[in-house]
TIBA-387446 format. One record per residue (C-alpha): residue number from 1; residue in three letters; y, z, x. Coordinates in nm, 2 decimals, padded with zeros to 4 digits, m for minus. Example, Ala and Ser with C-alpha at 12.3 -4.5 7.8 and 13.67 -1.06 7.14 Angstrom:
TIBA-387446
1	ALA	m00.45	00.78	01.23
2	SER	m00.11	00.71	01.37
//
This chain:
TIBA-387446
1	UNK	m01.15	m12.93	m02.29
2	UNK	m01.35	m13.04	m02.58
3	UNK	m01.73	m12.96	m02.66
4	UNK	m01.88	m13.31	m02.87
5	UNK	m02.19	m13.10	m02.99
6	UNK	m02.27	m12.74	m02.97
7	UNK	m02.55	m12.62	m02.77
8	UNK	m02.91	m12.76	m02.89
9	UNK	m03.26	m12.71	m02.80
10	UNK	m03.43	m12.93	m02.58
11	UNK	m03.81	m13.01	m02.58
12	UNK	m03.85	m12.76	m02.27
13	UNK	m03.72	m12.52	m02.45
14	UNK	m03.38	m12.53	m02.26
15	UNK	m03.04	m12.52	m02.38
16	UNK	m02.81	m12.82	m02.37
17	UNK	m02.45	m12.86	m02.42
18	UNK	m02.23	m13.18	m02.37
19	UNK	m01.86	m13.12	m02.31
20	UNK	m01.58	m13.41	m02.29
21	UNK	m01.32	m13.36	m02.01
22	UNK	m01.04	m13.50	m01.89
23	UNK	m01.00	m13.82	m01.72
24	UNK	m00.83	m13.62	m01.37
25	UNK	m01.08	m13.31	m01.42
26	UNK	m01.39	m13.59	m01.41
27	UNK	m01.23	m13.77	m01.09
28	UNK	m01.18	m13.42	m00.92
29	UNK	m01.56	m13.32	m00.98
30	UNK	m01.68	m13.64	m00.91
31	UNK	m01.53	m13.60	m00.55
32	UNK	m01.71	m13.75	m00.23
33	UNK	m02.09	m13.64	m00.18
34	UNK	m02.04	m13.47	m00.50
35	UNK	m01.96	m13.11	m00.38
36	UNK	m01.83	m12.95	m00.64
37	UNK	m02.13	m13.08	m00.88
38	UNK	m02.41	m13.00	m00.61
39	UNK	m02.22	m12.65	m00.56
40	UNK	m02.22	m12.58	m00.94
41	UNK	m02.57	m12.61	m00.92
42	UNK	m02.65	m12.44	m00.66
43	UNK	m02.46	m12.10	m00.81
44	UNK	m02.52	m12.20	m01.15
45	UNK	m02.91	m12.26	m01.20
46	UNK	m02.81	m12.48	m01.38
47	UNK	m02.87	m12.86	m01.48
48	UNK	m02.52	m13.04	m01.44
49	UNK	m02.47	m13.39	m01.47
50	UNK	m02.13	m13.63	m01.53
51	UNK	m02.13	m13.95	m01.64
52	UNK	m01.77	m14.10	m01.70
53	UNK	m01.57	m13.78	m01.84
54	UNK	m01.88	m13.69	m02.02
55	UNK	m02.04	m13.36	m01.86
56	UNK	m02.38	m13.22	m01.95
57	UNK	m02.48	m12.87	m01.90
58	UNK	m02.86	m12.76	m01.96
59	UNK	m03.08	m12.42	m01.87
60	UNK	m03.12	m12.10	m02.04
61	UNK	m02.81	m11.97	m02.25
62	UNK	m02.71	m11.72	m01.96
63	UNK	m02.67	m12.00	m01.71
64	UNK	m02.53	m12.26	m01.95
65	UNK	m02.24	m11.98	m02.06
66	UNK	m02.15	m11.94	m01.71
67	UNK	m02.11	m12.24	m01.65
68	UNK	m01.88	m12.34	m01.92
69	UNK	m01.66	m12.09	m01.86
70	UNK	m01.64	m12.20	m01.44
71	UNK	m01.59	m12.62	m01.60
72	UNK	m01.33	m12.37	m01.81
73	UNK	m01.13	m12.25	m01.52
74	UNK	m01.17	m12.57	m01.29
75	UNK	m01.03	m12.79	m01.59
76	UNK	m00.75	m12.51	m01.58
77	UNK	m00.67	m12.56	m01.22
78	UNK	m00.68	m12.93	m01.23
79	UNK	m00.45	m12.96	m01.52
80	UNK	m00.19	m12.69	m01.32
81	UNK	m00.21	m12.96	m01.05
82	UNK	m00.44	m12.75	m00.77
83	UNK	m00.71	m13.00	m00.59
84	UNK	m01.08	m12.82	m00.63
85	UNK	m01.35	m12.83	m00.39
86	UNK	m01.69	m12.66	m00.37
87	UNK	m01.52	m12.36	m00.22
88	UNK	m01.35	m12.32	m00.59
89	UNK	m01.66	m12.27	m00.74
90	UNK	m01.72	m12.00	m00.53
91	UNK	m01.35	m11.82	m00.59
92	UNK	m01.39	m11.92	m01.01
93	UNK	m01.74	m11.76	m00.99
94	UNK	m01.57	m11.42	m00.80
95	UNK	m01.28	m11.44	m01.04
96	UNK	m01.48	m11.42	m01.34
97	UNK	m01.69	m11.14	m01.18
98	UNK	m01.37	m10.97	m01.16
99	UNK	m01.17	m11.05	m01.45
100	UNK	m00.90	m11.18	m01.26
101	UNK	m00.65	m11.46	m01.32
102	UNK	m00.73	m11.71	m01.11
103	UNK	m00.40	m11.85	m01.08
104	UNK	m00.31	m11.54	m00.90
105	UNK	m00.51	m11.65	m00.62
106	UNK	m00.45	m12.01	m00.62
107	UNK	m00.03	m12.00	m00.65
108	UNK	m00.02	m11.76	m00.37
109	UNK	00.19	m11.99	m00.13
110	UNK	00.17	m11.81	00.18
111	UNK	00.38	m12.13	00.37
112	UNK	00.48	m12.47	00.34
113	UNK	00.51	m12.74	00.57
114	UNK	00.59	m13.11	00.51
115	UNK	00.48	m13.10	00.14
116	UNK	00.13	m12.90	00.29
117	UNK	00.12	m12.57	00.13
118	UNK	m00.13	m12.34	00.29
119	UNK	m00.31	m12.05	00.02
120	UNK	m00.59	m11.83	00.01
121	UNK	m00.93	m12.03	m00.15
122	UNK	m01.14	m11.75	m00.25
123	UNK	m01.05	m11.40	m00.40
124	UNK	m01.11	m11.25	m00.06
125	UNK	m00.92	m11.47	00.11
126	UNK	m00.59	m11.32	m00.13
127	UNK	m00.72	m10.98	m00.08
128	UNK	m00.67	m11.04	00.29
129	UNK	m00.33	m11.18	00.23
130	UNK	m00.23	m10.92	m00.01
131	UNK	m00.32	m10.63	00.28
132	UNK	m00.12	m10.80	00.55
133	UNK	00.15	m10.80	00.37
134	UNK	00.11	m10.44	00.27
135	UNK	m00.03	m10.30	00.55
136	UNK	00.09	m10.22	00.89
137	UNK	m00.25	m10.32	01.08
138	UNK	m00.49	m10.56	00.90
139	UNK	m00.84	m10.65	01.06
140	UNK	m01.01	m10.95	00.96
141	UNK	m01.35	m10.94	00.99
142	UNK	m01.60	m11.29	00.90
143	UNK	m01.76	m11.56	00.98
144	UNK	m01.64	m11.94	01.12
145	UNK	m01.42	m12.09	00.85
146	UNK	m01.31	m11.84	00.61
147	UNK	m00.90	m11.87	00.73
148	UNK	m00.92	m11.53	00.92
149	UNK	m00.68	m11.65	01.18
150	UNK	m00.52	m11.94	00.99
151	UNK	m00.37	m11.74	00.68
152	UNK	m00.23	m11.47	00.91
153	UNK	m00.06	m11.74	01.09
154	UNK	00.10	m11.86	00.82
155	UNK	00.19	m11.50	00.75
156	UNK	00.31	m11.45	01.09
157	UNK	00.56	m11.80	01.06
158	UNK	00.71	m11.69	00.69
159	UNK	00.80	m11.34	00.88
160	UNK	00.97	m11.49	01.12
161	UNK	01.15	m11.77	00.87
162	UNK	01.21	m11.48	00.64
163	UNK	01.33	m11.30	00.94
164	UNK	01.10	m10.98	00.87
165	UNK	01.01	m11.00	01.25
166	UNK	01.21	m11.16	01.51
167	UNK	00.93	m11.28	01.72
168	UNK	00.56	m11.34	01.75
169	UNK	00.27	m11.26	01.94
170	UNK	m00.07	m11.46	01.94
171	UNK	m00.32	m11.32	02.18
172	UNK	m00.69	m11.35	02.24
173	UNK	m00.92	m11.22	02.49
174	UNK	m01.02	m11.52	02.80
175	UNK	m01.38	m11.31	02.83
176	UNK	m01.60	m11.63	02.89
177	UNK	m01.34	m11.73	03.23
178	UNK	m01.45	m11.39	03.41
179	UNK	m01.52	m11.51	03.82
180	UNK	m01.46	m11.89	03.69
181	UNK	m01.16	m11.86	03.64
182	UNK	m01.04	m11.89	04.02
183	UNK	m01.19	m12.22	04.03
184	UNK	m00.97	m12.36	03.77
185	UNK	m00.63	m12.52	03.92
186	UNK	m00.29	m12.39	03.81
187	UNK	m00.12	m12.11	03.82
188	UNK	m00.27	m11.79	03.55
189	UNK	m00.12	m11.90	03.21
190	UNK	m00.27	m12.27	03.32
191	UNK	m00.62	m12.12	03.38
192	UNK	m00.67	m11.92	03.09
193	UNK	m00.45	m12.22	02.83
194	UNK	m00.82	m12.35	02.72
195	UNK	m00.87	m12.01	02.57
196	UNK	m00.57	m12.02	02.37
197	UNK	m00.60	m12.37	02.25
198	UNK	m00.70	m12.29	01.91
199	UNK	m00.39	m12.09	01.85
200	UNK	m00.17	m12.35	01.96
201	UNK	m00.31	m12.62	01.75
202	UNK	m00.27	m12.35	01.43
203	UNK	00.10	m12.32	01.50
204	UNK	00.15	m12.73	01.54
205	UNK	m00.02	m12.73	01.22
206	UNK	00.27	m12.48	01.04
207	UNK	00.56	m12.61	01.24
208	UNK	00.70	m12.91	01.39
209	UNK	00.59	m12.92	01.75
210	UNK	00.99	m12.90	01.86
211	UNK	01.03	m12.61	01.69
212	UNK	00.74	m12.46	01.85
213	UNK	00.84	m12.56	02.18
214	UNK	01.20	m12.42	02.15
215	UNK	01.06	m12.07	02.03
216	UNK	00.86	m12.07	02.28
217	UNK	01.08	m12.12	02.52
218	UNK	01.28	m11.85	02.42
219	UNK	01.03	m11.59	02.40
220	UNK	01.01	m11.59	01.98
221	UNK	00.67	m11.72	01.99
222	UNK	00.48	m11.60	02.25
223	UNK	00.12	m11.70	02.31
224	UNK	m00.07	m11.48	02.58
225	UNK	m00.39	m11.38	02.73
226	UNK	m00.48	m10.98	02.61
227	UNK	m00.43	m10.87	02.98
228	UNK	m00.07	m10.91	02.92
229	UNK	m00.04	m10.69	02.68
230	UNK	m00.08	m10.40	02.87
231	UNK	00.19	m10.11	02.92
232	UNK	00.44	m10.32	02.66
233	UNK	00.60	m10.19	02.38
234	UNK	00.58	m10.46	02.08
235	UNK	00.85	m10.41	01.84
236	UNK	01.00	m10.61	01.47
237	UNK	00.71	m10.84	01.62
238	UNK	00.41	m10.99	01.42
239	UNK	00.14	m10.98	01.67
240	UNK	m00.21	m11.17	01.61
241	UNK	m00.52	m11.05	01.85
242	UNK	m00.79	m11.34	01.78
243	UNK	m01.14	m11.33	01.86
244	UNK	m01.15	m10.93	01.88
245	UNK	m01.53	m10.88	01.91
246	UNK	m01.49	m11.00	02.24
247	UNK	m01.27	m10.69	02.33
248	UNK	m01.39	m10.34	02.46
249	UNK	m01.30	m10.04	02.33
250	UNK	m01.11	m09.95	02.58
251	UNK	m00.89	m10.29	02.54
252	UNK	m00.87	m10.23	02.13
253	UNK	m00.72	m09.94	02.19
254	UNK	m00.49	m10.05	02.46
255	UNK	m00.35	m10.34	02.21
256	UNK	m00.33	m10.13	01.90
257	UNK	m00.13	m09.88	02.12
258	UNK	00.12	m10.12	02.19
259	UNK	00.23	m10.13	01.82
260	UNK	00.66	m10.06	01.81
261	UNK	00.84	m10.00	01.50
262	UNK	00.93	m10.27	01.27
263	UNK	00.60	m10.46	01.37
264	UNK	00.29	m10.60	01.21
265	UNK	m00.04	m10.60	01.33
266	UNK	m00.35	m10.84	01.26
267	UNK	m00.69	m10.84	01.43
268	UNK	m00.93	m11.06	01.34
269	UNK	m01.31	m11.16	01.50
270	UNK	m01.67	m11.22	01.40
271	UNK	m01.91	m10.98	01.49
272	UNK	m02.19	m11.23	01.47
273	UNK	m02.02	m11.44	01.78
274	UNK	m02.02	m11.16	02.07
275	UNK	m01.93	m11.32	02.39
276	UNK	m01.95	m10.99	02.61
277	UNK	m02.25	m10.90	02.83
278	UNK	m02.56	m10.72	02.59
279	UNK	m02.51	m10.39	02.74
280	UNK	m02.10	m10.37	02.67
281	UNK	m02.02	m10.28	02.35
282	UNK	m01.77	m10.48	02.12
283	UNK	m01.41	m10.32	02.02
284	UNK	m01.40	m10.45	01.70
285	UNK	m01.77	m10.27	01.63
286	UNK	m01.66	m09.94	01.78
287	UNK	m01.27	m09.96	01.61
288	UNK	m01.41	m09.96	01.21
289	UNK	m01.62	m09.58	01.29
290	UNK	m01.28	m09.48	01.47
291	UNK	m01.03	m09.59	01.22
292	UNK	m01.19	m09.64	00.86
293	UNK	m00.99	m09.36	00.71
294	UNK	m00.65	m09.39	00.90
295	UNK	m00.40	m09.46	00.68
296	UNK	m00.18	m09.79	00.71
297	UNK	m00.51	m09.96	00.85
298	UNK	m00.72	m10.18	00.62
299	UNK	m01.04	m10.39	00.70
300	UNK	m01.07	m10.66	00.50
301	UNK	m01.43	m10.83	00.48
302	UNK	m01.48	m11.22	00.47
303	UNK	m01.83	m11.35	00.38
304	UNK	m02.01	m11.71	00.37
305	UNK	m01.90	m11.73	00.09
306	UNK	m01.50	m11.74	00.21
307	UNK	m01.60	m12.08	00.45
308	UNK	m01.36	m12.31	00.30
309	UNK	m01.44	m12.60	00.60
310	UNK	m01.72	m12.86	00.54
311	UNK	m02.02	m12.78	00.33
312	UNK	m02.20	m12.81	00.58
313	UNK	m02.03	m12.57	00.80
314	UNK	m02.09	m12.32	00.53
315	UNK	m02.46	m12.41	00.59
316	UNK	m02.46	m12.35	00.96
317	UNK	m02.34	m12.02	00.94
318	UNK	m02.60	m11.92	00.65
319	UNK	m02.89	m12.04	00.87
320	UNK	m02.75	m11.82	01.21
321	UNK	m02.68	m11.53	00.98
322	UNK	m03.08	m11.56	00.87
323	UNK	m03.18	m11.65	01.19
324	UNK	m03.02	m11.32	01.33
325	UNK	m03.11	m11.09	01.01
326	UNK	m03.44	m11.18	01.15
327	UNK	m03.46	m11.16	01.46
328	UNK	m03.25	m10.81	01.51
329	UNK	m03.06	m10.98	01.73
330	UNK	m02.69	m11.14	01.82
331	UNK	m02.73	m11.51	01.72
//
C-alpha cells in the first residue's frame, strides 16, 4: 500500500491522509451496502471515504493512525487471498489490541467442503477453536451468530475424518414441546425433529447429504433429544449439547456425567435467550459457579462483537442486549 501525501492539516483542524490501494483491496472494501467502509467508521471515529483505489482518511491523529494500520492489515488479507467483511474490522481491530498475527486467526482451517473452507472470523472465535481442541469440555457461551455451534461442528466432522473419535453426538434440549408435544403426529424422534433441525442443516452444510445419511444410519452420527442421554456412557465420541441455557442443573450435570474416555465435550447456549419457565433456573448459569476452576473445563466467551451473520443481525442483538441491560430483565 502506498501513501500519495503524508498527513496534512485541514481547515477544521483535522488530520488528513490519502492512501492509494490496490485495485482488489478497493473492490473488496467497496463491497455491497458498503460494510466494511460504514464499519470502519463506526469503530474508527473516523472520516473514510474511497473513490476508485483512492482512500481518504481524516480525524484527529489517534483515529487516523488506527486506521491506517486496520487499511494495513485488510490490504494484507486481501493480497493473501482471504475475502473481508465488516466482521474483519472487528477481528483486525482485536488483533491489533493484542498484538497478534492476524493470519493466525484467518488460516485456521478448521474444515473444508467442496472448495468452502469454514474458520474462525474474530480472535474469539480462534480462542474458542483453539480450547476445543485442547480441552476436554469446552462451553461456548454468546449471542446469535457468533459460530458457537457451527465451528464446533466443523470440529466435531474433522475428528471423526481424522478419526480422533469414531462417532458423534449432537443433542439439544426440546424445552418449548413440554405438553404439546403429544399433539404432534409420529412416533418420539418425529415429534421432537423440529427441535433439532438446526443441527441437521449444520451437518448438510459440512458433508454431502449421503454421507450424512449413511453415518447416521449406522449410529456414527447421532442426532438426539437430551432425554436420551440419560444413564449412557459416551465414549471416543465428540458430543455437542446446543442451546444449553435451556437445561436445568440437574440435566447439565446428567450430560456432563455421561462423558467416557477418549471423548470430547462442547456445550454451547445464550444466556440472554432462556426458554425455561422464570422461576427455574438455567444449567448453563448455575454450571460456570460450579465448575470455573475445574481443570480440563474452559468457558470461552463470545460477544456482539463475534456476529459474523448480516449487519443487521449484529444490530438486533445490540438493541435486545440494551433493551435487557435496562430493563433487568430476560429479553
Amino acid at each position: 500500500m502506498q501513501v500519495e501525501r503524508p498527513k496534512v492539516a485541514s481547515t477544521l483542524g483535522l488530520l488528513q491522509e490519502v492512501l492509494d490501494v490496490p485495485n482488489e483491496v478497493a473492490a473488496e472494501l467497496a463491497t455491497v451496502d458498503d460494510g466494511v467502509l460504514t464499519r470502519l467508521r463506526d469503530r474508527l471515529g473516523a472520516t473514510v471515504l474511497l473513490r476508485g483505489n483512492r482512500l481518504t482518511l481524516e480525524g484527529d491523529d489517534d483515529n487516523v493512525r488506527e486506521a491506517r494500520a486496520v487499511i494495513g492489515e485488510l490490504v494484507e488479507l486481501v493480497e493473501g487471498g482471504h475475502a473481508i467483511g465488516a466482521g474483519t474490522v472487528d477481528a483486525v481491530l482485536s488483533a491489533l489490541d493484542e498484538s497478534r498475527d492476524l493470519r493466525d486467526v484467518f488460516e485456521d482451517v478448521v474444515w473444508r467442503h467442496r472448495g468452502k473452507k469454514i474458520t474462525p472470523k474474530t480472535v474469539n472465535q480462534k480462542r474458542y477453536v483453539d480450547a476445543i481442541r485442547d480441552t476436554t469440555i469446552t462451553f461456548g457461551i454468546g449471542p446469535a451468530g457468533t459460530g458457537k455451534t457451527y465451528l464446533a461442528m466443523a470440529l466435531a466432522v474433522a475428528a471423526l475424518s481424522e478419526r480422533k473419535v469414531n462417532r458423534i453426538i449432537l443433542t439439544r434440549p426440546a424445552v418449548e414441546a413440554g405438553e404439546r408435544l403429544g399433539f404432534l403426529p409420529g412416533d418420539l424422534l418425529a415429534k421432537v425433529d423440529p427441535y433439532l433441525r438446526p443441527l441437521y442443516d449444520a451437518l448438510y452444510d459440512m458433508l454431502d447429504a449421503d454421507r450424512v445419511n449413511a453415518f447416521m444410519e449406522r449410529g456414527t452420527i447421532e442426532v438426539a433429544p437430551l432425554a436420551f442421554m440419560r444413564g449412557r456412557t459416551l465414549n471416543d465420541s465428540f458430543v455437542i449439547l446446543d442451546e444449553a441455557q435451556n437445561t436445568t442443573p440437574e440435566q447439565m450435570h446428567m450430560f456432563l456425567t455421561r462423558l467416557g474416555f477418549g471423548s470430547k465435550i462442547v456445550v454451547t447456549g445464550d444466556v440472554t435467550q432462556v426458554d425455561l419457565p422464570r422461576e427455574q433456573a438455567s444449567g448453563l448459569v448455575r454450571v460456570r459457579e460450579i465448575l470455573s476452576t475445574v481443570e480440563g473445563v474452559q468457558f470461552v466467551e463470545l460477544g456482539n462483537q463475534d456476529v459474523v451473520r448480516h449487519v443487521l443481525v449484529q444490530r438486533i442483538v445490540e438493541a435486545y442486549k440494551r433493551h435487557a441491560d435496562e430493563d433487568g430483565a430476560r429479553p
